[in-house]
matplotlib code that plots the C-alpha trace (Angstrom):
import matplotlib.pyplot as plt

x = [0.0, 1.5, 0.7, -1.1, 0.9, 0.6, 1.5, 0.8, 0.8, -1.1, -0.7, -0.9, 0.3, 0.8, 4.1, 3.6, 3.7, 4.8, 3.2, 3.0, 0.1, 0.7, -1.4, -5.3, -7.7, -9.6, -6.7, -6.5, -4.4, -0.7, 1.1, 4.7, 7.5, 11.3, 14.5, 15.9, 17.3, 16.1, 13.0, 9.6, 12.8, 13.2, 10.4, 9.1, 10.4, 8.8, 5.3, 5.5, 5.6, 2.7, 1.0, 1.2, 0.0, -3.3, -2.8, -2.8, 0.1, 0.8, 4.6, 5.1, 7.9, 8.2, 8.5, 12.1, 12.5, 12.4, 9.8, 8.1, 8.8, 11.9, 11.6, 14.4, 13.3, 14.1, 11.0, 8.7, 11.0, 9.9, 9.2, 5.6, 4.8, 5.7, 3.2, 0.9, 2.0, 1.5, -2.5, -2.8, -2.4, -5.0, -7.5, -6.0, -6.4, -9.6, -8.7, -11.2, -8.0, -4.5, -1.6, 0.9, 4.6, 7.6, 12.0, 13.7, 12.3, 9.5, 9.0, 8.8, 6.9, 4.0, 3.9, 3.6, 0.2, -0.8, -0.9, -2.2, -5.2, -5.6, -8.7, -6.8, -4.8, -5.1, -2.2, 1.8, 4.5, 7.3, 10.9, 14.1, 12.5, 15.1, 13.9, 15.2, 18.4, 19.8, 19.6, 23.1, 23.9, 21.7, 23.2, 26.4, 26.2, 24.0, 25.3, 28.7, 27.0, 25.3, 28.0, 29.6, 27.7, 26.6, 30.1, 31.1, 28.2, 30.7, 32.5, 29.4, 27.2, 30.6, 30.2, 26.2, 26.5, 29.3, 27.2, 23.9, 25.8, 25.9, 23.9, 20.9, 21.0, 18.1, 16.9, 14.9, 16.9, 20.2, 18.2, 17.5, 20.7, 22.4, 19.5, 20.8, 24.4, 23.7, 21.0, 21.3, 23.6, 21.2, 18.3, 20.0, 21.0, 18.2, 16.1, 18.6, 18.4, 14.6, 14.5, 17.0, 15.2, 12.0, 10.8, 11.9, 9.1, 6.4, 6.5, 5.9, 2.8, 1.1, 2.7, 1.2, -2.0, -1.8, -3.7, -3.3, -2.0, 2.2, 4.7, 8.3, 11.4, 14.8, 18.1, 22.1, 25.2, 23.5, 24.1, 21.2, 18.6, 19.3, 18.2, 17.2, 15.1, 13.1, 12.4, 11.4, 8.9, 7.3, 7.4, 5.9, 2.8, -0.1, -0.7, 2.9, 4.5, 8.4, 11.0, 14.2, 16.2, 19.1, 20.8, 19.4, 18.9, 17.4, 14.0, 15.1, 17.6, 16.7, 13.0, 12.0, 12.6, 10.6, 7.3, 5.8, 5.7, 4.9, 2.0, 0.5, 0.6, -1.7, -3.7, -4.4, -4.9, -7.8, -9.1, -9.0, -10.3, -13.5, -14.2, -13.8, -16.1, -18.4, -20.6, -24.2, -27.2]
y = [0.0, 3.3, 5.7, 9.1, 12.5, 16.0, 18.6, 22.4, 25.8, 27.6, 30.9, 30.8, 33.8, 35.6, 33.0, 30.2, 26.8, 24.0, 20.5, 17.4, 14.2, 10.7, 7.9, 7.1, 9.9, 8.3, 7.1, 7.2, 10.3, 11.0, 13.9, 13.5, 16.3, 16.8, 17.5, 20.4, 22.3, 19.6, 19.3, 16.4, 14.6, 13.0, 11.4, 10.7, 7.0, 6.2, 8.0, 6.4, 3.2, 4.1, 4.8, 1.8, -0.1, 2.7, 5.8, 9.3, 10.9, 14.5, 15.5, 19.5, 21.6, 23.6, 27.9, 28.5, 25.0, 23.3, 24.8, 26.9, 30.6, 31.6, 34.7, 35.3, 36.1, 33.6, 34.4, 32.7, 30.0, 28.3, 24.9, 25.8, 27.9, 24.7, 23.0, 25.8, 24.7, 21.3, 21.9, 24.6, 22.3, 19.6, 22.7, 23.3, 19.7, 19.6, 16.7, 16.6, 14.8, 12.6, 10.5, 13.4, 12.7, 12.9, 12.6, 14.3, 18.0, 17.0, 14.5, 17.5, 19.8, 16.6, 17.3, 20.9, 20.8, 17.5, 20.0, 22.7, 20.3, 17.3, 16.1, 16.8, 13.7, 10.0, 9.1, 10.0, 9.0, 10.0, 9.1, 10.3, 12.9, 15.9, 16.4, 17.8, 15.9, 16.3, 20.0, 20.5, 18.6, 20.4, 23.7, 22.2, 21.4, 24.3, 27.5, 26.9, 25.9, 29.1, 31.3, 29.4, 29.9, 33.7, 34.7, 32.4, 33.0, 33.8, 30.2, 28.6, 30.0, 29.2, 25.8, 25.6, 26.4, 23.6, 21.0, 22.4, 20.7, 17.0, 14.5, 13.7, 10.7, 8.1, 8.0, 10.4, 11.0, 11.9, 14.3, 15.9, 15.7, 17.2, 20.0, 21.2, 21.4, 23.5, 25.9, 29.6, 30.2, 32.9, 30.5, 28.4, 30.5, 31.9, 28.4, 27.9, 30.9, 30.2, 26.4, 28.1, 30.8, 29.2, 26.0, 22.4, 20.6, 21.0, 21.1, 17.6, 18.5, 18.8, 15.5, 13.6, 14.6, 13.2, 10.3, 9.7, 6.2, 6.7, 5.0, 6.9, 5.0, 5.3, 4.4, 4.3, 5.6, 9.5, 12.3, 14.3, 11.9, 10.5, 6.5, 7.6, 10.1, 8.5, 5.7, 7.7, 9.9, 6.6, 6.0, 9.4, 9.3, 7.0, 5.2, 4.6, 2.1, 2.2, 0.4, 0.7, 1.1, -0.3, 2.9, 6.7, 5.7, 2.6, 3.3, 5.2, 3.1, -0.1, -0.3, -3.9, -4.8, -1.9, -1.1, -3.7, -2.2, 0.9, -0.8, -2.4, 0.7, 2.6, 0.4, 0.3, 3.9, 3.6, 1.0, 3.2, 5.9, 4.1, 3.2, 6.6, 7.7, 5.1, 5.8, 6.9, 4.1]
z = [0.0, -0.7, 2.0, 1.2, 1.3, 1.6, 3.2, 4.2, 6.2, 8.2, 10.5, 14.7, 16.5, 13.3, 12.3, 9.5, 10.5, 8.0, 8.2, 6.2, 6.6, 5.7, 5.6, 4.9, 5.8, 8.0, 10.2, 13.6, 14.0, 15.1, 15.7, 15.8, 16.7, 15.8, 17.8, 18.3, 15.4, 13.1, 11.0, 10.2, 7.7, 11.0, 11.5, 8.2, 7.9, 11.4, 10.0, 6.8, 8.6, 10.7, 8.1, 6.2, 9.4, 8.7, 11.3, 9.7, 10.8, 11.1, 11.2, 12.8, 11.3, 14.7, 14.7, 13.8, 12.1, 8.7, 6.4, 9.2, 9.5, 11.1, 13.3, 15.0, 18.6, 21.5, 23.4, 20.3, 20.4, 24.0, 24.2, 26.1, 23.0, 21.0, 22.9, 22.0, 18.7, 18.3, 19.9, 17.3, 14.6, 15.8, 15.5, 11.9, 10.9, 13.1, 14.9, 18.2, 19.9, 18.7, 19.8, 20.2, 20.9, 19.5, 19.9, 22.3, 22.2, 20.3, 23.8, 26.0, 23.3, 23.8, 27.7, 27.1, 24.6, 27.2, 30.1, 28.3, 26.7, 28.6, 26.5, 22.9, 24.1, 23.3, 24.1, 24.3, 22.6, 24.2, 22.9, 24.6, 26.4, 28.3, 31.7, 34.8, 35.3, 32.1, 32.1, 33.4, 29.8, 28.1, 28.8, 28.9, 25.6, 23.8, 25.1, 23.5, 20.5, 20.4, 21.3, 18.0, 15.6, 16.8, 16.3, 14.0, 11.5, 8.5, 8.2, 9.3, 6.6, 4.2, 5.9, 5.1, 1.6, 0.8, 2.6, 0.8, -2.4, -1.2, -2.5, -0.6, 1.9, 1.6, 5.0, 6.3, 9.9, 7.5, 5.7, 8.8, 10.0, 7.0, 7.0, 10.8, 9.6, 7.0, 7.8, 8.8, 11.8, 12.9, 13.2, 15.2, 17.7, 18.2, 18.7, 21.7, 23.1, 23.3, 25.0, 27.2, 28.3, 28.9, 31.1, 29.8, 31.1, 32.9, 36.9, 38.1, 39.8, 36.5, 35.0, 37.5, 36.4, 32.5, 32.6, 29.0, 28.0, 27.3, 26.4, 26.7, 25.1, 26.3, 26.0, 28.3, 27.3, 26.5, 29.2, 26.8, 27.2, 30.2, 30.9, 34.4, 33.3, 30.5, 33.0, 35.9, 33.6, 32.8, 37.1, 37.2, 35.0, 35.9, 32.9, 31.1, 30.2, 28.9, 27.1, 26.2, 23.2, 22.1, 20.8, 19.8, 16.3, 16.6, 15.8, 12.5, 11.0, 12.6, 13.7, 13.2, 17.1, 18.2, 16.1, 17.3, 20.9, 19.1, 17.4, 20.4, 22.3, 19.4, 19.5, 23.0, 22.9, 20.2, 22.4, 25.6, 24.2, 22.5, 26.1, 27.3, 24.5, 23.5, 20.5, 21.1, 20.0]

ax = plt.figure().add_subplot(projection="3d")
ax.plot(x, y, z, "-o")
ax.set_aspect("equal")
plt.show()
């Protein structure tokens, strides 16, 4: 079966915000989120696959990433107004609810829009999220990338435009990957400044109250996305359940061992939610 595509725009808060959709129209729907600096090339294997099991997925180019407007200011850039985001494009797509979720910042951009509208949420799909303890890391590692390619913009944007030339990789997470290297220094920056300056996940009192079936995937041997983390997240919410990855690329370049997990867990959150909402006689 070859999976139905397109993909669009709209405007929230005056900014355009780039999208694509795969998979039959009357799929249940999935809205999946990128990592920071990258772009939906990330996740388009993973919602191709989902599609071709029949769930309509929705893939979010985030403010200040991939085809969405870029504008510059950190204080547009905060991963609660990405949660803003992500709910604003269920209205767009006029989805009543979806499993939202996403890698890594696109994890903690789903607990934002979860908090913000509990009952837009069928489930959670939350993969490598950054929470508390790996904030340290975080900053560890993004402030001097910031400072670098502020003040370095000139060899960086000579740097962009030789990489611009390659060939373009197969897989959709190399894409992505070679779209971050090369893209405008000014950009970057100021998408770091913005997750920096604003929260990085909701206070813990709020988490506890997402009732919304889960399923958060981790993995050892990263200081970002810390093991300890990901699993006490999945401690932390009431109805989660978690497994662990053999590596942070697994599920892109190596996804056989994993969708099925994935695939269960969808459909237990159609199934949960037909009970929550059973159909009038």
């Amino acid at each position: 079966m070859t999976a139905l595509y397109d993909c669009g725009a709209f405007i929230h808060d005056g900014r355009r915000l780039a999208y694509e959709l795969i998979g039959p129209k009357d799929g249940a729907p999935v809205l999946l989120m990128h990592g920071i600096l990258m772009d939906s090339l990330l996740n388009r294997d993973l919602a191709s696959a989902l599609a071709e099991a029949g769930y309509r997925v929705a893939l979010l180019d985030l403010l200040g990433h991939g085809r969405s407007e870029k504008p510059g200011r950190a204080q547009e850039l905060r991963i609660d107004a990405f949660g803003e985001q992500a709910i604003a494009l269920l209205d767009q797509l006029g989805w009543s609810h979806a499993v939202v979720g996403g890698v890594s910042l696109g994890a903690i951009t789903a607990l934002h829009a979860a908090v913000r509208a509990p009952e837009r949420i069928s489930g959670l799909f939350l993969e490598m999220p950054v929470m508390e303890r790996a904030a340290p890391a975080a900053a560890l590692m993004l402030v001097p990338l910031m400072v670098g390619v502020r003040y370095g913009a000139k060899p960086w944007r000579a740097w962009s435009r030789m990489l611009r030339r390659l060939p373009t990789p197969r897989q959709g997470i190399w894409q992505s990957v070679l779209n971050t290297v090369s893209q405008d220094p000014d950009a970057m920056a100021a998408i770091i400044h913005g997750v920096l300056v604003g929260p990085v996940v909701p206070p813990l009192r709020e988490r506890l109250r997402l009732a919304a079936p889960t399923l958060v995937i981790g993995h050892a041997g990263d200081w970002l996305h810390n093991l300890k983390d990901a699993r006490a997240l999945s401690q932390e919410l009431p109805n989660a359940e978690f497994i662990v990855a053999r590596s942070p690329f697994e599920l892109r370049t190596r996804p056989t061992r994993l969708m099925p997990d994935i695939l269960r867990f969808l459909q237990r959150t159609q199934h949960e939610s037909a009970v929550a909402t059973p159909s009038r006689a």
